[in-house]
Every structure is written in structure tokens, then in C-alpha cells.
C-alpha angles and dihedrals in degrees: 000000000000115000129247101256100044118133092035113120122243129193099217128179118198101206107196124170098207127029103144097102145078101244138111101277093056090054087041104058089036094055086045102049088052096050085050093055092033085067099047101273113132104239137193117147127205131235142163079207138042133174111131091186108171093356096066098111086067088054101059123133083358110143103228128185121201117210104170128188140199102270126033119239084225094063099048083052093057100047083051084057095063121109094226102109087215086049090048096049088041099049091048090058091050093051090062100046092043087051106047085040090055092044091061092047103048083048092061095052098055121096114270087235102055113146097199130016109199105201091201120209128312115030098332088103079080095073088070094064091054089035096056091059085064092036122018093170101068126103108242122207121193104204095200107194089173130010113253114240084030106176124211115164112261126220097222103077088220097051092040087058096041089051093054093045088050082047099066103029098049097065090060093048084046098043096094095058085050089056089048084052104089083192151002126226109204120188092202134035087241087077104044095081088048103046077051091077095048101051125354097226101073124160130199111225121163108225111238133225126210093275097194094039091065100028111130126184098247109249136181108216093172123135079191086252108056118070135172119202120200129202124168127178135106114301101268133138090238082071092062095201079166091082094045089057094052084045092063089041089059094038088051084049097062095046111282134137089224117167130171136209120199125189111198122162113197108221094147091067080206089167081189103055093036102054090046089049089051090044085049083058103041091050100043088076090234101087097126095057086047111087106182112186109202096170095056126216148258128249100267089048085048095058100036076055096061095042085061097040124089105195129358116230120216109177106154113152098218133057102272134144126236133196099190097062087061091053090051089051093050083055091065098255114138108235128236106196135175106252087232109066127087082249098061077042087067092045144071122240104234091008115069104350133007115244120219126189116250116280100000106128096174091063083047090059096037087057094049089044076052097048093040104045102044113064093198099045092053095053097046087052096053107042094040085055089046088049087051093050102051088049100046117016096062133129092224100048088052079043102055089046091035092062092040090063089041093062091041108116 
């Protein structure tokens, strides 16, 4: 149903600190800013870096400014990767110069009439707080993909210590960049709560994916032996590829041709966690049925990925969204996913995916004998999750709420 205020005309300003690298935020705020100006609103959004790589046809007719700084965002992140404690203080530290540096800068460069400033993920929220001092009167939407001063247990004692002390000071030194944000856009329910303590006003919208650039008939390719998992999503230890690897060992074991394809780019450079990850492989006797892809691909490579591909595995053991389990279910994959992430929080066990508990690779492998095994099940699987996808994982469905919120007083 289209909302009250459609057809009215918005200036809107994406501001985004890091958009130089293949990953899904580079394809997310592209897509978005097209379906913005797709439905009237005039667009251009705002970067210290900018390298859409395979991600370019998102980008088209969208108006970008550049505002480049001394030092990339990419290459603090990675120096807090590292598994050097000192590293790890120091780029922490850095990161939040560099932010707040790069905040006051970006906010000088927007024109002094923007409607509607969209602060979008990581620190960017802080470029309402220098903005409004130009323009008080604009609204200003924080789009919080993950909470900041987000805290997961460490396995180094030291680090693990450091990161809950940062947890709990950052927020005060943060807090007045929170009061400059009028509203939070969240994309889980893990994150509302949380959204909750930064600025009152807080909205739930599921982030959409191009629904007809990734559709695929549902097909069951099966000889009810062979059978070709799928996992995509930055190289980390939360992915816990780990799991889908001894999935394919056990499957092999009872008889199956199971071969997996991973494809983890490793944007992180964390040396540490990579190398123990390759060794993981090379020791689990299955390595050449195991094909890792550090390097990522393009579109073109994406989709002939899923043709090729049976089931998609999602096994992460935190809440966490992810888009590319939705395109995999547009192309027509059923989806395996760990009962604990924000994606199993949107589906349906038995319906339109099948849950798992958290590293627990022999369920992993008893729902793919399932899948593969039973013709039926596969298909109503597959086409339920695609179904869910086109109705509620669209861009025009997170642009029409996000405008009204927008026009909301």
C-alpha cells in the first residue's frame, strides 16, 4: 500500500566512512541510494572512500562525493585486527580520531539544505552532531548495521579485558554524537534493545536485496547423492565455516559426494585467524573437496555460484544478519541456518529454512542428507524461503518506511 507522503520529494545525503571495498555494505547503500532515486528523491551520497569493484552496476546515475583524507578507514581496521595487543590499543584509538576527524570534515562539505541526513552504519552517526550546527533543522537517521562498542568474549585474556572496558567507556565519550541522532534505523531485532540506549526513537526495517537480479526457477539438481553446499561472508571466526567443513567430512563419510564452496574474502588480513583456518582445512582430509575463495567474486561469478550450488549453509554462532543468505534464497537455494542468528529470527523452522543449533556440524550434515535426499522437502523449502524473500526482503518495501520516517516531525 503506498504510504501518505509518496510522491513528495526528499534531499537526502548518505553519509558512509568506508566505501572502498567489495563487501556488503558497498552493494547495500548502492542499491539504496538507487531505489531512493528510483522513487523521485534527489540522492548523492558522501565518502572519504570510494571503489565500487564488482559492485559498480548498483552505483549507476548515483551522484558520489569524494572527501578523502590522509589515512583510509580500511587500513586503521586492519591494524586493529591484528593480533599485537599494542596494535590492537593503538588502532582503536586511531579509529576514533580518524572518525570523529573525518566526521567534521564530511559535514562541511554537505549542502547547507539537506531534508534528511542518513548517518549510515559504523561511526558516520557522528556527522549529525557537526551538521546540525549548519543545519539544525535536518532530520537526521542513524542506519545501524551493527551496534558500536559491540562486545563478543575474546580468547586472549588481555584483549578480552581491553574490549569490555572499551565497552563500557566508549558509549560516554560517544554519548554526545547519540543526543545530535532524531532516529535509528536497525536491520534485527538483536539490535533494537540496544538502539533503545542511544536515541529513544528506534525502528525495525529489514534491508532488501534486488529480488529479480538474483531470482532463480527452484530446481532440484540431486542425484540424491551429490550434493554442493554454498557459504559466503568475510573470513571471521563468528562464521564458523569451520562447522560447514566438518559438515561435508561426515557427509562424505556416509556416502555422499559433498563438496563445499566457501567464499571468504578476507578483508580483515587477520594473518593469525587465516592461517589457523587454512591449516583447519588442510588437516580435516577433505581439502580437495574444499574450494575457499579469499579474494571474493563479482556478480556474474555470484550468480553462476548459486546455479551450481544445492543448499546454502549459514551457520554463524551470534546473532548476526546476513544479506547473502536472502540472495541465495531468491536464487532459488534452501537455506540451512544456525537458530541462533537475526536471519533464523525473520523464518520459519520446517517452512521456509531449516534451523540448526550453533556448532553442531552433524545436524548441518543430517539437514543436507534430508534435503538431499527428499525431493519434496527440498522444493518446499526453497520456494517457501524465495517467497519470503520477494515479500519481505525488497528495496522498495525499507524505502517506502524509510521516507515515512523520514517525514515524520
Amino acid at each position: 500500500m503506498p504510504g501518505k507522503n509518496e510522491g513528495k520529494q526528499l534531499k537526502i545525503a548518505i553519509v558512509h566512512f568506508t566505501l572502498s571495498a567489495p563487501m556488503g555494505d558497498t552493494r547495500c547503500v548502492g542499491s539504496f541510494a538507487a531505489a531512493l532515486q528510483m522513487m523521485g528523491h534527489n540522492v548523492m551520497v558522501f565518502t572519504p572512500s570510494f571503489d565500487p569493484g564488482p559492485f559498480s552496476e548498483f552505483w549507476k546515475k548515483i551522484k558520489i562525493t569524494i572527501v578523502p583524507q590522509k589515512e583510509t578507514l580500511d587500513s586503521i581496521l586492519k591494524e586493529f585486527s591484528s593480533t599485537n595487543v599494542f596494535k590492537k590499543i593503538m588502532g582503536k584509538l586511531k579509529n576514533h580520531y580518524w572518525s570523529v576527524r573525518t566526521a567534521k570534515n564530511i559535514a562541511q562539505k554537505l549542502p547547507p539544505d539537506i531534508d534528511v541526513l542518513d548517518c549510515h552504519n559504523g561511526y558516520a552517526y557522528q556527522v549529525a552532531r557537526f551538521y546540525k550546527r549548519i543545519n539544525p533543522h535536518v532530520k537526521a537517521i542513524w542506519t545501524m548495521h551493527d551496534p558500536p562498542a559491540n562486545y563478543r568474549p575474546k580468547k586472549n585474556f588481555l584483549v578480552d579485558i581491553l574490549s569490555k572496558i572499551s565497552f563500557y567507556l566508549e558509549p560516554m565519550f560517544e554519548k554526545k554524537f547519540y543526543d545530535a541522532v532524531d532516529h535509528i534505523v536497525v536491520m534485527d531485532e538483536r539490535s533494537f534493545p540496544i538502539a533503545q540506549k542511544f536515541c529513544p526513537s528506534v525502528s525495525l526495517l529489514y534491508l532488501g536485496i534486488e529480488y529479480s537480479h538474483f531470482f532463480n526457477e527452484v530446481k532440484y539438481k540431486s542425484d540424491g547423492k551429490t550434493v554442493r553446499l554454498i557459504a559466503i561472508g568475510a573470513l571471521s571466526p563468528y562464521r564458523r565455516f569451520e562447522d560447514i567443513i566438518m559438515a561435508t567430512k561426515e557427509l562424505r563419510r556416509r556416502g555422499y559426494d559433498a563438496r563445499a564452496d566457501i567464499i571468504c574474502r578476507d578483508f580483515w588480513e587477520n594473518k593469525g585467524y587465516r592461517s589457523e583456518f587454512e591449516k583447519f582445512v588442510q588437516d580435516s582430509g577433505i581439502k580437495n573437496y574444499i574450494k575457499l575463495d579469499f579474494k571474493g567474486v563479482n556478480e556474474k561469478e555470484l550468480l553462476d555460484v548459486f546455479w551450481k550450488s544445492d543448499i546454502f549453509i549459514f551457520p554463524n554462532h551470534i546473532e548476526i544478519w546476513g544479506l547473502a543468505a536472502f540472495e541465495a534464497m531468491a536464487a532459488g537455494l534452501p537455506l540451512i541456518v544456525s537458530s541462533v542468528t537475526s536471519v533464523a529470527g525473520v523464518l520459519k523452522d520446517g517452512e521456509n529454512a531449516l534451523f540448526v543449533d550453533p556448532l553442531q556440524p552433524n545436524q548441518i550434515a543430517d539437514k543436507v542428507e534430508q534435503l538431499t535426499k527428499d525431493r519434496k522437502l527440498y522444493v518446499k523449502i526453497a520456494s517457501n524461503g524465495q517467497k519470503f524473500t520477494k515479500d519481505h526482503i525488497s528495496w522498495d518495501a525499507y524505502v517506502r518506511d524509510f521516507t515515512e520516517i523520514a517525514f515524520k516531525k
